[in-house]
C-alpha positions as CSV (number, residue, x, y, z in Angstrom):
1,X,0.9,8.8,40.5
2,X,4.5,9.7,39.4
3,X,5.4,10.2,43.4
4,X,4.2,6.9,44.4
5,X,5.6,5.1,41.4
6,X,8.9,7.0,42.8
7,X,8.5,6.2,46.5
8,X,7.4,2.3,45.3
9,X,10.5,1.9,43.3
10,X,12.7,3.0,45.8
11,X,11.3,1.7,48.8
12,X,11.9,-2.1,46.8
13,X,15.0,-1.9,45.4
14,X,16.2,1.1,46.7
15,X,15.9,-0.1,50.2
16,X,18.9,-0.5,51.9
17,X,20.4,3.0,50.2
18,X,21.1,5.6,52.7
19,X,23.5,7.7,50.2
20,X,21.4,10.4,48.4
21,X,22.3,10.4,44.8
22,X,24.3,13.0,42.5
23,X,22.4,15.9,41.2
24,X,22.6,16.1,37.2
25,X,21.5,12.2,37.0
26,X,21.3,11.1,33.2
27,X,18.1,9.6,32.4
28,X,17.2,7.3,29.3
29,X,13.6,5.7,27.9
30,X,12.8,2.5,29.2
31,X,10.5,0.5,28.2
32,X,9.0,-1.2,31.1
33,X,7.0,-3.8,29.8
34,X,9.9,-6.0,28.7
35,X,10.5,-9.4,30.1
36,X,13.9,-11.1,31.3
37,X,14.9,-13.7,28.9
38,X,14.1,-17.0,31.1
39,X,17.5,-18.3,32.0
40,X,16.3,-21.6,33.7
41,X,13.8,-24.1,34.2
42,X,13.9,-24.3,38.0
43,X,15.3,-21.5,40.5
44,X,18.8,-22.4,41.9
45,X,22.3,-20.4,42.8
46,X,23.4,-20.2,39.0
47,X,20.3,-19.0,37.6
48,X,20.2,-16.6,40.4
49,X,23.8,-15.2,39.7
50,X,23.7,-15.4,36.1
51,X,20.4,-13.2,36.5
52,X,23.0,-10.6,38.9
53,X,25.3,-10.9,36.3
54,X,23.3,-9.9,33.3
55,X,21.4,-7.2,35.5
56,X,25.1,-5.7,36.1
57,X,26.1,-5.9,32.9
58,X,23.3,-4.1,31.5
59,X,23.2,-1.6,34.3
60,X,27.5,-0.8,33.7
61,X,26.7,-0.4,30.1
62,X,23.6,2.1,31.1
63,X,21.7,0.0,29.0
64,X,18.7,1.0,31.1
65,X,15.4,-1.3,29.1
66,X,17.6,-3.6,29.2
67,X,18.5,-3.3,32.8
68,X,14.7,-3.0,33.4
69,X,13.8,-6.3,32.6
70,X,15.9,-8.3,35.3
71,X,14.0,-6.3,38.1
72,X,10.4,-6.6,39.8
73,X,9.3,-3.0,39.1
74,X,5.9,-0.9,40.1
75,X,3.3,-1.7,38.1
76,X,2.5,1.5,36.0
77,X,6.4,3.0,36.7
78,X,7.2,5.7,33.7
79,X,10.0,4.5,31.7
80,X,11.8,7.9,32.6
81,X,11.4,7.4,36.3
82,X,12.7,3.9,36.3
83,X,16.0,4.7,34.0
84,X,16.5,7.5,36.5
85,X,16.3,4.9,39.5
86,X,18.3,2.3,38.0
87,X,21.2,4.7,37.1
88,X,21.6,5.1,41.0
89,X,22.0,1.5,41.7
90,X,25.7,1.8,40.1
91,X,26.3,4.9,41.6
92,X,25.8,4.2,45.2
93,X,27.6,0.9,44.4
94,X,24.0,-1.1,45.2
95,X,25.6,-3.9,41.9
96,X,28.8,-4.1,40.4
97,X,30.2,-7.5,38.4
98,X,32.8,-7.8,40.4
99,X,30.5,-7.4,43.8
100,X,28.4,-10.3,41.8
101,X,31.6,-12.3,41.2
102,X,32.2,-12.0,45.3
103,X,28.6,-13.0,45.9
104,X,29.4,-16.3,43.3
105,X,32.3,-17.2,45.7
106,X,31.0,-17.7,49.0
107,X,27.2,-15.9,49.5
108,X,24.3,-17.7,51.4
109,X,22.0,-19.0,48.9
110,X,18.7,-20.1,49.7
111,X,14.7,-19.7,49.9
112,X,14.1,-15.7,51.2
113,X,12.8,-16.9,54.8
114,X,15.8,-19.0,55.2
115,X,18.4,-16.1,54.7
116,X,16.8,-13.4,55.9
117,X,13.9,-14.3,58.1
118,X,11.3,-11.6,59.2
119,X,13.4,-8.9,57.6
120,X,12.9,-11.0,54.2
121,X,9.2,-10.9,55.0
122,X,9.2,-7.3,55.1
123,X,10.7,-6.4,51.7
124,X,8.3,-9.4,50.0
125,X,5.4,-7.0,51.1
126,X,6.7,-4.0,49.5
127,X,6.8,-5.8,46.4
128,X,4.1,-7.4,46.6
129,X,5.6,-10.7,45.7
130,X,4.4,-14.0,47.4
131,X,7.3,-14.9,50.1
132,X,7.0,-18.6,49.0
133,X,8.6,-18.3,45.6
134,X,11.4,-15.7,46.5
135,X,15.5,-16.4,47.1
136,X,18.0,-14.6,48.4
137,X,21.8,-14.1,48.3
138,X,23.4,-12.8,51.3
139,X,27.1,-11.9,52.2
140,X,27.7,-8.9,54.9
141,X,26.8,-6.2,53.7
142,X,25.1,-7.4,50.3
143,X,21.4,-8.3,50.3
144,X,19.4,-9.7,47.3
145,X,16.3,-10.8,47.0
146,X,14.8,-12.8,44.3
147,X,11.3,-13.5,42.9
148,X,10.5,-16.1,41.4
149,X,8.3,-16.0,38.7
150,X,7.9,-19.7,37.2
151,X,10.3,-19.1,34.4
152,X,13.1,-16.9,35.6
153,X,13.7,-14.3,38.3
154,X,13.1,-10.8,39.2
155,X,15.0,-8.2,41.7
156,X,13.3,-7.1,44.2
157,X,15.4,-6.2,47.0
158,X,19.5,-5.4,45.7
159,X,21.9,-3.3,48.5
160,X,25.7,-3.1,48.9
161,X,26.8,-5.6,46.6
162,X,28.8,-2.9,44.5
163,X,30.7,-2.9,48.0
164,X,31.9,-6.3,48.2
């Protein structure tokens, strides 16, 4: 169960990383049944960034529950595993703020289909999030991909926006 909670979590966030990570990774408790405070009544650009922002924030201060609850994660995920794979996402330079604050500036914002087409598809499977009610932020080579859950969003899909 631990490998597939491993491969899960890695094939949904993880998925654009092709940089394997440091040996000696910290890892922290997390509890993963937190929720993301709800940050808007309908899902638009600013809620969408200000989610980035907050997940970055959290994720710079390895503040890993915290960081936990602005992602879609496996159902059933140990806490341990999912600190471990969320300290890699500032490593590999997946998030950064200042990559979110280049995303705020000039990234495609819209419904997942409309950003990233079949690809988009693709990732929505892996997380087994419906494709209708997912957003994305694009700017080469930063992907995000949004669900939304009727109250606020969730990560799903985050790559290279620590490289902006």
């Amino acid at each position: 169960m631990k490998k597939i909670a491993i491969l899960l979590f890695a094939s949904v966030v993880l998925g654009g990383c092709s940089q394997p990570a440091p040996s000696g990774t910290a890892t922290t408790s997390v509890s993963v049944s937190a929720s993301a405070t709800p940050i808007a009544s309908a899902p638009d650009r600013e809620a969408a960034l200000a989610h980035l922002r907050k997940a970055a924030a959290a994720l710079e201060a390895k503040n890993y529950e915290e960081a936990a609850t602005y992602f879609k994660l496996p159902e059933g995920a140990p806490p341990e595993v999912v600190a471990k794979e969320l300290a890699k996402l500032t490593e590999k330079k997946e998030i950064s703020s200042a990559g979110v604050e280049k995303l705020a500036k000039d990234a495609k914002w819209g419904s997942l289909q409309e950003v990233f087409g079949d690809k988009g598809a693709r990732w929505t499977e892996r997380a087994k999030v419906p494709p209708d009610q997912c957003y994305a932020l694009s700017k080469d080579p930063a992907e995000v991909g949004l669900f939304w859950d009727g109250t606020k969003f969730l990560i799903f899909r985050l790559d290279d926006v620590g490289k902006l």
